[in-house]
VMD Tcl script that draws the C-alpha trace (Angstrom):
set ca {
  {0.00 0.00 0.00}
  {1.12 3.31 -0.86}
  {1.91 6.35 1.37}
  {-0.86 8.12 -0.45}
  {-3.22 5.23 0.41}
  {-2.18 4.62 3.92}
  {-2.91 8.29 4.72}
  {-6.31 8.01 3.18}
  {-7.04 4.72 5.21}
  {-6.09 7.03 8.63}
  {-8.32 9.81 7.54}
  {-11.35 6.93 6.89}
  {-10.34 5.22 10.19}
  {-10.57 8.60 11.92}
  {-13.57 9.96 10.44}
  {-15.05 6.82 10.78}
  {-14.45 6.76 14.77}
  {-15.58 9.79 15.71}
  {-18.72 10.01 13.04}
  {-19.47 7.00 15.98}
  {-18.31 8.72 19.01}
  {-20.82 12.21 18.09}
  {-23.60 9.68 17.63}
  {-23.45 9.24 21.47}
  {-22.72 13.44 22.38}
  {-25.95 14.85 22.94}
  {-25.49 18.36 21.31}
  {-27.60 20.42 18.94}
  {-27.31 23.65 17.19}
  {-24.47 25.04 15.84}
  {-22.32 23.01 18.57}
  {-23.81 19.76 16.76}
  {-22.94 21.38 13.74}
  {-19.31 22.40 14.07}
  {-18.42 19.05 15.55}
  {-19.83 17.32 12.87}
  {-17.68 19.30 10.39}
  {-14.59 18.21 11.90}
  {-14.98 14.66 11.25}
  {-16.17 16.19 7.27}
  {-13.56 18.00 6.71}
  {-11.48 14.86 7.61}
  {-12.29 13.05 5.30}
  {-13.72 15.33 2.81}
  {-11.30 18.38 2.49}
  {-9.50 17.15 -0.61}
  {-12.77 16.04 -2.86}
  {-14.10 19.75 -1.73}
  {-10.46 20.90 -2.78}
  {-10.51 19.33 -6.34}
  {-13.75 20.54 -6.57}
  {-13.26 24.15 -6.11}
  {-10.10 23.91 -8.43}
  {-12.59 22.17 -11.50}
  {-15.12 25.39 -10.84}
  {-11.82 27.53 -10.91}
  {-10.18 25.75 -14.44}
  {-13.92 25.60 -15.93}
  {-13.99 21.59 -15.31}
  {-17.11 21.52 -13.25}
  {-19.01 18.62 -13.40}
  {-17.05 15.84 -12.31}
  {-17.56 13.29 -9.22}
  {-15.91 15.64 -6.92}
  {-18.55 18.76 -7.41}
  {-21.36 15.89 -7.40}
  {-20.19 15.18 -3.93}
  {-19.14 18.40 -2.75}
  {-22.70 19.49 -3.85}
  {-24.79 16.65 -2.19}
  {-22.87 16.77 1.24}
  {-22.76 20.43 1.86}
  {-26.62 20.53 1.02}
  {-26.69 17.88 3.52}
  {-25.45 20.10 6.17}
  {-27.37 22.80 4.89}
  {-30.33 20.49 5.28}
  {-29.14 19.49 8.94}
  {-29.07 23.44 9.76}
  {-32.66 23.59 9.10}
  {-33.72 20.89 11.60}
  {-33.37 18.00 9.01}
  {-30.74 15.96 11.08}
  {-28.90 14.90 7.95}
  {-25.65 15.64 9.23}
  {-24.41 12.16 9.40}
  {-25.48 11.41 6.34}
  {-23.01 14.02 4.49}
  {-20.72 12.34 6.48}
  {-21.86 9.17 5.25}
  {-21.74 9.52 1.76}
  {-18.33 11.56 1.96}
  {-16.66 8.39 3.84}
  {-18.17 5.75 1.74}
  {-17.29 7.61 -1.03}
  {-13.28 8.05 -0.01}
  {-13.81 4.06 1.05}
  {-14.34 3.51 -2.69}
  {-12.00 6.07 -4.03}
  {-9.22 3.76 -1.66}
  {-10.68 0.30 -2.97}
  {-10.29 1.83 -6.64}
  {-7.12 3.58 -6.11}
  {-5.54 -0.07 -4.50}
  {-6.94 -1.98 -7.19}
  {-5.22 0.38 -10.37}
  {-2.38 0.16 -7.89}
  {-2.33 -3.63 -8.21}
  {-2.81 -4.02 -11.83}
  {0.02 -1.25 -12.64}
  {2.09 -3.47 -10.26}
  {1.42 -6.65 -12.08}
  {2.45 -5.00 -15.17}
  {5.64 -3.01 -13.77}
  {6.78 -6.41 -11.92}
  {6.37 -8.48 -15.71}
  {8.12 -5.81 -17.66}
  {10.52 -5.14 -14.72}
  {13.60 -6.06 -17.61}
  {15.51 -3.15 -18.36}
  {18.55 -3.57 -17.70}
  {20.33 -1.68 -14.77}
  {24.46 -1.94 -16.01}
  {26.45 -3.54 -18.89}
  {29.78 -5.52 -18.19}
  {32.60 -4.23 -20.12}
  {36.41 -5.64 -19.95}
  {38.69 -2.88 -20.07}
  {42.71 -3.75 -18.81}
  {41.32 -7.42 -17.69}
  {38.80 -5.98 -15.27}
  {35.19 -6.31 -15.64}
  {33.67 -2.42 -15.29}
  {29.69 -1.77 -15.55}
  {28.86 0.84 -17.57}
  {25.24 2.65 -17.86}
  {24.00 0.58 -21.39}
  {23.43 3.55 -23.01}
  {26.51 3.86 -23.36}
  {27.52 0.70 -25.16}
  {28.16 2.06 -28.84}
  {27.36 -0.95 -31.72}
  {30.47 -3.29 -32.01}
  {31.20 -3.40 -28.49}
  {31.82 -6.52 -26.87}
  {30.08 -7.28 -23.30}
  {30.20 -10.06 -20.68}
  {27.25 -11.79 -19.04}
  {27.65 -13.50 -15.96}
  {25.30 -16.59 -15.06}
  {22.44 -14.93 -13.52}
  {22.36 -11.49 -15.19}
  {19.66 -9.68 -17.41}
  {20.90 -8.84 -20.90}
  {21.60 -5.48 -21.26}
  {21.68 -4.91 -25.17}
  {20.76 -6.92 -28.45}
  {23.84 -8.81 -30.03}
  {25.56 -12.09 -31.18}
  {26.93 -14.46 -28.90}
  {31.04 -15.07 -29.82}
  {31.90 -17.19 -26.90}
  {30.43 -19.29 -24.41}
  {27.06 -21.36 -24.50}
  {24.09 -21.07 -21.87}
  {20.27 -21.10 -20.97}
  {18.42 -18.33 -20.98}
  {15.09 -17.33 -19.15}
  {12.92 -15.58 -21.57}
  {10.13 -15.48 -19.14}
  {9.52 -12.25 -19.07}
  {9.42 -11.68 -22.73}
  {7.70 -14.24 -24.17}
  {5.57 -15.70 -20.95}
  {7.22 -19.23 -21.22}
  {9.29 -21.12 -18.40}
  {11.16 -23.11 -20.19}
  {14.44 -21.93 -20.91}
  {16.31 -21.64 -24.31}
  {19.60 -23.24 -24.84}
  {22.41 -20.95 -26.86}
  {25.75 -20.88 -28.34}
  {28.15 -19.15 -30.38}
  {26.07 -17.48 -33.42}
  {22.91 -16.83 -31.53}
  {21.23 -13.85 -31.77}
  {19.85 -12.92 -28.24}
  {17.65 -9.94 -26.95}
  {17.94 -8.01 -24.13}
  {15.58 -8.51 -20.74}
  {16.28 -12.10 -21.22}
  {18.39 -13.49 -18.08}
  {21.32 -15.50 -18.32}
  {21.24 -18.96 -16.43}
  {24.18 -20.95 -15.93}
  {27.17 -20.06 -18.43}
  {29.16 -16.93 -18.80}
  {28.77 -15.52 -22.64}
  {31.13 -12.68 -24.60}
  {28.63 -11.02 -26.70}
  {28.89 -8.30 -29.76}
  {26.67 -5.54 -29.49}
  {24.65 -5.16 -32.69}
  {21.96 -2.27 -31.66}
  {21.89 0.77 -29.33}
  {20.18 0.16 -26.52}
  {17.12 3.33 -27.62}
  {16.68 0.41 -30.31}
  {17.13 -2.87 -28.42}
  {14.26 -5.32 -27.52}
  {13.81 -4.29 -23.99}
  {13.98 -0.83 -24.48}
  {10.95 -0.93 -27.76}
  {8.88 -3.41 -25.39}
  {8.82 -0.84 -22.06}
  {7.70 2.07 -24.61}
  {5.27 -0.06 -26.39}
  {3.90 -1.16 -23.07}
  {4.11 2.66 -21.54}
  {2.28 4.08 -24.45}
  {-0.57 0.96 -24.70}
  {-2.45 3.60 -22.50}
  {-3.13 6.43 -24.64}
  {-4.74 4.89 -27.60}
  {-7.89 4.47 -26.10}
  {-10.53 2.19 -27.28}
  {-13.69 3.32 -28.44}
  {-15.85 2.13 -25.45}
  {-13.35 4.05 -23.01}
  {-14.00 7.20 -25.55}
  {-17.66 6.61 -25.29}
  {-17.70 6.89 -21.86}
  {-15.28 10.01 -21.41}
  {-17.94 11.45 -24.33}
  {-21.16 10.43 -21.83}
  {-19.32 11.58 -18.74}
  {-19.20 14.77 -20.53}
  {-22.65 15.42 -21.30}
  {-24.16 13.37 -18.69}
  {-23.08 14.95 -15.20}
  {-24.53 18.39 -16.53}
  {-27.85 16.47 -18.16}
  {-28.11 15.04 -13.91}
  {-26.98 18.22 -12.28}
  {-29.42 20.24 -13.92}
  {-32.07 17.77 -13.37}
  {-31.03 17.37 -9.64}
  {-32.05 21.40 -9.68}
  {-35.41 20.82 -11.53}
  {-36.46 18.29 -8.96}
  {-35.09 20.33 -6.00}
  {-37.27 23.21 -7.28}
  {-40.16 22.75 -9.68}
  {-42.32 19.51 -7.54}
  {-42.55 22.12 -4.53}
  {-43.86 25.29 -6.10}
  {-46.84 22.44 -6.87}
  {-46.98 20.23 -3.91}
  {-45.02 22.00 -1.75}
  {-42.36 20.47 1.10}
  {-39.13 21.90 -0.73}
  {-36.94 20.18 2.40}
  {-38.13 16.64 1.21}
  {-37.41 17.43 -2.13}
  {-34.07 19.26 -1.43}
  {-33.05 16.27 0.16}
  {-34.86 13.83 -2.70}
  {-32.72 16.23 -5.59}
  {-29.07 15.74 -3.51}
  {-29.77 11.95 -3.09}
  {-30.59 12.23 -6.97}
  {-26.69 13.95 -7.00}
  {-25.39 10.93 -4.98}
  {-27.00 8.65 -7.08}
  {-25.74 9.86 -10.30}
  {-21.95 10.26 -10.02}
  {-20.63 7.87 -13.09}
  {-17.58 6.90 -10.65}
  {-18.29 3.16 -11.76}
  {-17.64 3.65 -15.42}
  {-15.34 6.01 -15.97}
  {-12.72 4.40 -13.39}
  {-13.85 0.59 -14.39}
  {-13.43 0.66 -18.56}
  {-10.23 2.03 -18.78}
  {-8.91 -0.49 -16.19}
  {-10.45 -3.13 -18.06}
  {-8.24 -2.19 -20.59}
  {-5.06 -1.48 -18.87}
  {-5.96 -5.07 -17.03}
  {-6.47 -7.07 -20.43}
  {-3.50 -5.14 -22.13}
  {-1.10 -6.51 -18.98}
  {-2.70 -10.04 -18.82}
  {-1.93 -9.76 -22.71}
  {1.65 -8.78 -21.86}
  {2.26 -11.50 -19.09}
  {1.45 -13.87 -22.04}
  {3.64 -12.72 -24.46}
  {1.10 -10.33 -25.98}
  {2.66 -7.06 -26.64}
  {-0.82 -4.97 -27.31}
  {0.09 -1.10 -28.57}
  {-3.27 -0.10 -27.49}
  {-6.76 -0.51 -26.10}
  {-8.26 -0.04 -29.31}
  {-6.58 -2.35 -31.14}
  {-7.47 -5.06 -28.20}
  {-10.83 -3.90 -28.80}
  {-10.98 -4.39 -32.76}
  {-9.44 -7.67 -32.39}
  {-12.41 -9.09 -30.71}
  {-14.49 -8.63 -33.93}
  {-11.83 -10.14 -36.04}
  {-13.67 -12.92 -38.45}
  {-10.41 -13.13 -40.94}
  {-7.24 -13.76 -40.26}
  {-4.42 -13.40 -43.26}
  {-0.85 -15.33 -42.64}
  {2.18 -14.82 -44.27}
  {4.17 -18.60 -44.33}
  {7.54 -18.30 -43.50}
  {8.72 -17.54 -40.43}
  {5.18 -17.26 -39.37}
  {4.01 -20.30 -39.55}
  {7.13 -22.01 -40.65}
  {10.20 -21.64 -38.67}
  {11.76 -20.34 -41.40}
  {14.59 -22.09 -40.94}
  {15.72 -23.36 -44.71}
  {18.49 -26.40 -45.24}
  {19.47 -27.39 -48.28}
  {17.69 -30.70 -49.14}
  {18.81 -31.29 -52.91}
  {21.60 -29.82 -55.12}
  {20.54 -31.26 -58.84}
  {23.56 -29.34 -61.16}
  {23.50 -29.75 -65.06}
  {26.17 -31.97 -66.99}
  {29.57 -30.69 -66.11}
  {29.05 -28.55 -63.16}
  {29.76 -30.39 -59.73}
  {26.80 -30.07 -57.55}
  {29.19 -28.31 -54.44}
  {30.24 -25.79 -57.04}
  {26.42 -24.93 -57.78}
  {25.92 -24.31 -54.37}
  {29.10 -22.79 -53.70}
  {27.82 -20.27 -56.65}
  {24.67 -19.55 -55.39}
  {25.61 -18.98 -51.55}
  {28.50 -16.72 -53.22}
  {26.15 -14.50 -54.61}
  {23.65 -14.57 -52.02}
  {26.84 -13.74 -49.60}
  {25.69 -10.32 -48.75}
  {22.17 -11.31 -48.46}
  {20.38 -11.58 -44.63}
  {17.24 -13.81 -45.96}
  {17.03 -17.52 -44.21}
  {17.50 -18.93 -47.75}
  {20.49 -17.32 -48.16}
  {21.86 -17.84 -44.87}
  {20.66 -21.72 -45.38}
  {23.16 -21.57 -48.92}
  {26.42 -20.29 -47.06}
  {25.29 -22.92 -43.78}
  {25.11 -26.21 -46.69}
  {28.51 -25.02 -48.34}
  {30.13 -26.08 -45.27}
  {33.38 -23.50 -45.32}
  {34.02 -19.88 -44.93}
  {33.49 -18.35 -48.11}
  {35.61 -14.52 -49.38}
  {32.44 -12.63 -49.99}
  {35.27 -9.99 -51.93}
  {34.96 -12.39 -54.98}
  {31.31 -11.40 -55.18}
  {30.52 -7.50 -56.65}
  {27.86 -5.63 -58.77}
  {25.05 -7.36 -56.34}
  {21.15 -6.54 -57.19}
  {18.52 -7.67 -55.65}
  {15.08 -7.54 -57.59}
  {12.65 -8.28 -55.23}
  {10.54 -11.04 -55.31}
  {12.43 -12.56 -57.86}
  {16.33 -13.23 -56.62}
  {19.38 -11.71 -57.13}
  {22.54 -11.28 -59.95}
  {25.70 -10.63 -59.35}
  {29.17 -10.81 -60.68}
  {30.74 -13.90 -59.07}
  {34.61 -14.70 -60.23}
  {34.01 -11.87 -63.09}
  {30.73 -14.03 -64.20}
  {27.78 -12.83 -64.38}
  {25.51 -15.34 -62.06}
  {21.21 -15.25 -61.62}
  {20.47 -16.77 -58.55}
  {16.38 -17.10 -57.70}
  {12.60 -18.72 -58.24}
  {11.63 -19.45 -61.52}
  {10.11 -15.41 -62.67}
  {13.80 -15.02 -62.25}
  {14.87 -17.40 -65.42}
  {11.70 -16.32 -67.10}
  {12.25 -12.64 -66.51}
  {16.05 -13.36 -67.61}
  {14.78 -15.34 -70.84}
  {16.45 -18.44 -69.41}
  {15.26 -21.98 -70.46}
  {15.73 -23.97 -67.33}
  {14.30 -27.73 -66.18}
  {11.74 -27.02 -63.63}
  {12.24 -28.66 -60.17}
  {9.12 -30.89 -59.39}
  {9.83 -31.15 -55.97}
  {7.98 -30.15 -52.89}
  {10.23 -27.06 -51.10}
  {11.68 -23.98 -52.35}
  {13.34 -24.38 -55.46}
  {16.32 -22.20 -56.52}
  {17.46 -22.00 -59.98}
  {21.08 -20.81 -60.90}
  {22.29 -19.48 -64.01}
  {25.93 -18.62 -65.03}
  {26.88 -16.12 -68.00}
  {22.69 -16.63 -68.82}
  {22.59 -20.59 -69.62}
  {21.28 -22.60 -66.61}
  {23.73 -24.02 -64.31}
  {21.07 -26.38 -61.87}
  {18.71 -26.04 -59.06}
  {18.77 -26.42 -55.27}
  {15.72 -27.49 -53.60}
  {15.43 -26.08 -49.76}
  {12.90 -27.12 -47.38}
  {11.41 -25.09 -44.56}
  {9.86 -27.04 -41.34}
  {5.55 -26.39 -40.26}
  {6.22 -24.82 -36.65}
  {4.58 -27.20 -34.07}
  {1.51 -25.07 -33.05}
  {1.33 -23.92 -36.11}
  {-2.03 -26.45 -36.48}
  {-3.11 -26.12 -33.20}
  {-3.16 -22.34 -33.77}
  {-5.57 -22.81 -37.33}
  {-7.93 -24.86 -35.53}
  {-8.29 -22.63 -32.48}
  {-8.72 -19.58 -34.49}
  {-11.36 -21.55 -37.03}
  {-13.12 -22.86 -33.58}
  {-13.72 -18.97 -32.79}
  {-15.26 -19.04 -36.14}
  {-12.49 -17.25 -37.88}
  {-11.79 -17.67 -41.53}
  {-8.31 -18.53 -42.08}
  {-5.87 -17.15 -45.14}
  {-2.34 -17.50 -46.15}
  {-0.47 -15.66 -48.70}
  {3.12 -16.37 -49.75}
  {5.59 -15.55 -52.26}
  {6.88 -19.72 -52.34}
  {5.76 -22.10 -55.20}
  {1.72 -23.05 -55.46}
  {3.01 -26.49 -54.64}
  {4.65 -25.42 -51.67}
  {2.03 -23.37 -50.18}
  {-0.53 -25.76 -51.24}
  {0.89 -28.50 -49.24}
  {1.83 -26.16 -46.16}
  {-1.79 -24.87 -46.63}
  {-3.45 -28.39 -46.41}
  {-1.07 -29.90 -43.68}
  {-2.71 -26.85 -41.81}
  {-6.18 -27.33 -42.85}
  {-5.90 -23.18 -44.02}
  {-9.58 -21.99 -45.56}
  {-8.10 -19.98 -48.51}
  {-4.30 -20.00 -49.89}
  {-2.63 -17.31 -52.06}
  {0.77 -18.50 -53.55}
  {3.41 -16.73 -55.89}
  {2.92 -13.50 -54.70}
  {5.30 -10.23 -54.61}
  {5.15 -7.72 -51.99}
  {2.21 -5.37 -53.89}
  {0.86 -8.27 -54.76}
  {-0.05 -9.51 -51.12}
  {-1.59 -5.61 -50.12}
  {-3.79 -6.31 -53.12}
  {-4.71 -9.28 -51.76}
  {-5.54 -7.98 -48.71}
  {-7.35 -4.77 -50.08}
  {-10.06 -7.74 -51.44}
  {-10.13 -9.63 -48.66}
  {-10.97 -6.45 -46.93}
  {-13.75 -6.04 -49.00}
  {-15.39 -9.24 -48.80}
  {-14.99 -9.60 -44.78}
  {-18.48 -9.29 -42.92}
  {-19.53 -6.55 -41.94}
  {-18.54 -4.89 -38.64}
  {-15.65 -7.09 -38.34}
  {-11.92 -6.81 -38.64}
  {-8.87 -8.37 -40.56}
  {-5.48 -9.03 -39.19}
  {-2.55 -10.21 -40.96}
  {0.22 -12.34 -39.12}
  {4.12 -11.89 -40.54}
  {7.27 -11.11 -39.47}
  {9.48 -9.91 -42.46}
  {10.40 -5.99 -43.71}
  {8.45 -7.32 -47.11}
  {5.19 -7.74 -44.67}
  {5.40 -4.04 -42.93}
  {3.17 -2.44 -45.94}
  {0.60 -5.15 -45.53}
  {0.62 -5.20 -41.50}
  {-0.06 -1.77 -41.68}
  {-2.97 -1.83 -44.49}
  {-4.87 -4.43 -42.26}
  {-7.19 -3.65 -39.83}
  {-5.01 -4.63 -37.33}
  {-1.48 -5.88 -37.92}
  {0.35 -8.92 -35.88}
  {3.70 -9.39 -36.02}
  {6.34 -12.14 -34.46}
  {8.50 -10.44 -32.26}
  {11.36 -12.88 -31.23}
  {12.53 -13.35 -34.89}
  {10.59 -11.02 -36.88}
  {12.22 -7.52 -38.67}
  {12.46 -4.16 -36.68}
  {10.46 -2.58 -39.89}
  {7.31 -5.43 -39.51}
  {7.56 -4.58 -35.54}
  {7.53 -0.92 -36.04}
  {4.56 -1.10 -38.37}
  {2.30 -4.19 -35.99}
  {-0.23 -3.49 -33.63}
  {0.36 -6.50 -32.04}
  {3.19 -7.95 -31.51}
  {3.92 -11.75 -30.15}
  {7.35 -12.21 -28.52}
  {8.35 -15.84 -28.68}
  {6.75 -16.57 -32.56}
  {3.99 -18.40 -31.49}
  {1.39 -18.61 -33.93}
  {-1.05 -19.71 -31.00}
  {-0.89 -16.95 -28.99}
  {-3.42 -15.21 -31.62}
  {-6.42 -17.27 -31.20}
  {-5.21 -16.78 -26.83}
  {-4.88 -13.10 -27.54}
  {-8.77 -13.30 -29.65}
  {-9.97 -14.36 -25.90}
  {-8.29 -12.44 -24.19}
  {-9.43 -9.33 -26.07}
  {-12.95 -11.08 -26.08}
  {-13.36 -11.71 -22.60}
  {-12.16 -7.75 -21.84}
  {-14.79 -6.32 -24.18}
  {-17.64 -8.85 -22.50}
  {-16.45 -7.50 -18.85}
  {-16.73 -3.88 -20.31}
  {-19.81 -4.66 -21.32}
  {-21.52 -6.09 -18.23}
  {-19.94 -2.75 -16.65}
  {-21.77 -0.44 -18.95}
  {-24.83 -2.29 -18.30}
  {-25.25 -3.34 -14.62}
  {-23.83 0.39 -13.82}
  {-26.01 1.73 -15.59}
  {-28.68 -0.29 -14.67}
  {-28.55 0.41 -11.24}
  {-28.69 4.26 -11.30}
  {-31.41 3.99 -13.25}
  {-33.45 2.31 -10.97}
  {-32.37 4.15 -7.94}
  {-32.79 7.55 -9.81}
  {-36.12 6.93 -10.74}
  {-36.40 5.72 -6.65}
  {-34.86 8.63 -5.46}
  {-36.97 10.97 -7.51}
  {-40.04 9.06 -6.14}
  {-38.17 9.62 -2.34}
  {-38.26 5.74 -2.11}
  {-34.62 5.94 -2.06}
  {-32.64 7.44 0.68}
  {-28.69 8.67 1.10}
  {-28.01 4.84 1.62}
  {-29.26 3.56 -1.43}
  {-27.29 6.52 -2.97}
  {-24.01 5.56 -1.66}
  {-24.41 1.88 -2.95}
  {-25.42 3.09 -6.48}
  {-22.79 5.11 -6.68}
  {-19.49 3.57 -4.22}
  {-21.08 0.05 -4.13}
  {-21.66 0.22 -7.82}
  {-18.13 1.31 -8.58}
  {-16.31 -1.40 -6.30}
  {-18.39 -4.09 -8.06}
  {-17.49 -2.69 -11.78}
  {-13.55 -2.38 -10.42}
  {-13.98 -6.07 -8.83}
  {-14.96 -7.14 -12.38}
  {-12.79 -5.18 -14.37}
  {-9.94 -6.54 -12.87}
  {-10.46 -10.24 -14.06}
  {-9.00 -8.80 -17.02}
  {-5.80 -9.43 -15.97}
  {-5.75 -13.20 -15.28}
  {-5.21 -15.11 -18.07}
  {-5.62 -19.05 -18.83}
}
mol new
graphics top color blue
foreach p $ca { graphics top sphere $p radius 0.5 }
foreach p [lrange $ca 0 end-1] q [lrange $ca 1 end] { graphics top cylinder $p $q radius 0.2 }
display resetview
């Protein structure tokens, strides 16, 4: 509990014991009166404070002046022989009792999320003169080389270059199991180090390492609000006028009629009581901060409350295929050369001229050639996307690519029949072979398709790989609609008709994780992209983004966002509900200060009660 909060509990607890204590004086008058304000002020002085300040900054009808206004015509009322002191006191307490309840319970959800993103880094080890000095990580320029002792976080992003270990990614991706790795891994920052000591080389700044883009993603979730929390800032608005002025109406137009304006003083500030919107404007917006951290303990990185909002209307759901639901990890599976070309000096060729290339099927070419290779003997290097690259390899001129490559280069080649991702090589423009490379279905990869088509989501895939490829991929999967051959443009065009033909009042999302997906993550309603392995530029340009690569998480992040809307919901409703009733009771005088004070602080601890299950997550 906070210092704030503990000082509000002592001001309750006081007010509270002597509200009791003057029930037993026997005083009237102004006597009664001024040691009844004692115990008021108490526990009232700041609410009358932040009142007087939103009359003074033109902000005037907020929960505060609803309060200030129904307990200080309480007293009035108690002045003229009503004996309604208590009761300002009353609704002022139970008020602040709520105010505490609410205030502990934002507390707790803030702390759930500050304890699971509780990763940045406090020091980086640098060796300097054979001594190990810790250094502030901003300060770590790219190309430096750090040391990370068993048990420390990970300061910055870089490649391990000695030593082997496990690493707890817990707090990044939500899952306990550690991950084993060795010399050549790429590893993140906010991950800790288990049980081996690791020499890494920097390769990013810490303003643009993992840990640093996941605390501002999850800092700035906040401020894009939903559209049910800017429906009820919008009611809030107009509402507490719409109740104050009808609080006056009742207060003076029954009596010029029927007379008894004490009665319906006292009816029109119960009608104030009764009205404050306390329960909605503090519950929705925690909803949302609660399903955006219960998102985040899963591995759910969600850049705002709207866009956990739109994805509970999604009905269509686009995937890219490798890396997203492949692993998008490529080995070489066949090298089939033409007569008088050795099949290692086809590949040799092709990984020569893909040397300066970062995409897994190039990286799979230099892996099968088996030996370091002098990327100087490669120049002249262009890549034409979607197609492959040339380049001038030994002084020949070398087309390395899918088959629009050979076509595009007017080179007759022997198609490769095979199921995989089929490379074709030509040297000095006659074909020199083709390399077949395989790419392995991720594990959850199914179980992700059916959950998603179980929440009656129609499934997609679009990829740039062969029609046999995807085809097979797309059945293994059991995918509702495939899309194969495609370029860059050609998958936003894709997208732009699926976005046409989805329902109506629903969303799209499109899952990928490379820099050709960022212009289609961003033209989908709302864009998912893998964050473990995925490209800064597809990161950037996601709404969503899902730290350990598992295609799973979306149909878990679907309920989450599902079961958050359905809370906010029930809030809206049974908050409203209830001051309905009881302002139609009030009005009536069925309804006294008590009834007021549960449809307003009673009301509100319910909504926060409810709002909160946002944050646990199965």
């Amino acid at each position: 509990m906070s210092k704030k909060q503990k000082r509000l509990l002592i001001r309750i607890v006081i007010a509270a014991v002597l509200l009791i204590v003057l029930h037993f004086i026997p005083v009237t008058g102004y006597a009664q009166l001024a040691l009844y304000l004692v115990p008021y002020f108490i526990i009232g002085y700041d609410v009358l404070r932040k009142a007087g300040l939103g009359i003074i900054h033109g902000e005037i009808f907020d929960e505060n002046f609803l309060m200030s206004i129904a307990t200080i015509g309480a007293i009035l009322l108690g002045v003229f022989g009503q004996n309604s002191y208590a009761e300002s006191i009353e609704v002022m307490l139970f008020y602040q009792i709520g105010e505490l309840f609410q205030s502990y319970a934002v507390g707790k959800s803030r702390r759930n999320i500050t304890a699971l993103m509780d990763i940045r880094p406090d020091y980086a080890n640098i060796e300097r003169n054979g001594q190990i000095e810790q250094v502030d990580p901003d300060d770590v320029p790219i190309g430096s080389e750090i040391v990370i002792r068993p048990g420390e976080r990970i300061p910055l992003d870089g490649i391990i270059i000695e030593g082997a270990s496990s690493l707890n990614t817990s707090a990044l991706t939500g899952e306990s199991l550690p991950r084993q790795v060795s010399v050549g891994d790429d590893i993140i920052s906010g991950c800790v180090n288990i049980d081996g000591l690791l020499r890494v080389k920097v390769t990013k700044p810490f303003e643009e390492s993992t840990v640093s883009k996941i605390l501002d993603l999850v800092e700035n979730s906040s401020l894009k609000k939903a559209r049910a929390e800017n429906f009820i800032t919008k009611f809030a608005h107009y509402y507490t006028p719409i109740v104050c002025i009808g609080a006056a109406l009742l207060a003076v137009i029954p009596p010029l009629f029927v007379g008894g304006w004490m009665d319906w003083i006292s009816r029109a500030l119960t009608f104030l009581v009764i009205s404050c919107p306390c329960a909605l404007v503090i519950s929705i917006p925690l909803s949302f901060f609660g399903g955006i951290g219960g998102a985040s303990r899963a591995g759910i990185l969600v850049k705002g409350g709207n866009y956990l909002e739109a994805l509970a209307s999604t009905r269509t759901v686009v995937f890219d295929k490798t890396g997203t639901l492949t692993k998008g990890i490529f080995a070489v599976a066949q090298t089939v050369p033409v007569e008088g070309i050795s099949a290692s000096d086809l590949l040799e060729t092709a990984a020569l001229a893909e040397s300066y290339s970062n995409h897994p099927i190039s990286r799979s070419l230099r892996e099968a050639v088996g030996h370091p290779l002098d990327a100087s003997r490669t120049q002249e290097v262009e890549e034409i996307a979607g197609n492959g690259i040339t380049a001038k390899v030994d002084a020949k001129t070398v087309a390395v690519g899918n088959a629009r490559l050979m076509e595009r280069l007017g080179i007759h080649y022997v198609p490769n029949q095979e199921i995989g991702t089929v490379i074709y090589v030509a040297i000095e423009g006659q074909f020199a072979g083709s390399i077949l490379i395989s790419d392995q279905v991720k594990p959850t990869s199914a179980l992700a398709i059916q959950g998603l088509q179980a929440q009656g989501v129609h499934t997609v895939m679009l990829t740039g790989d062969s029609a046999a490829v995807a085809n097979t991929v797309g059945k293994q999967l059991n995918i509702d609609q495939v899309h194969s051959q495609l370029l860059p443009a050609d998958k936003v065009t894709q997208v732009e008709k699926l976005l046409d033909e989805k329902p109506e009042h629903s969303t799209l999302a499109f899952v990928g994780d490379g820099i050709n997906d960022a212009p289609v993550l961003s033209r989908a309603d709302i864009g998912i992209a893998m964050g473990a392995m995925g490209s800064d530029a597809a990161i950037e340009a996601a709404d969503i983004v899902l730290m350990d690569d598992d295609p799973n998480k979306i149909s878990l992040a679907m309920r989450i966002s599902r079961k958050c809307l359905r809370i906010v919901k029930e809030n809206i409703v049974f908050a409203l509900g209830v001051k309905l009733v009881c302002l139609v009771l009030g009005a009536l005088g069925q309804a006294g200060m008590q009834a007021a004070i549960f449809a307003d602080v009673g009301v509100m601890v319910l909504a926060v009660l409810n709002a909160i299950r946002t944050l646990r997550v199965r």
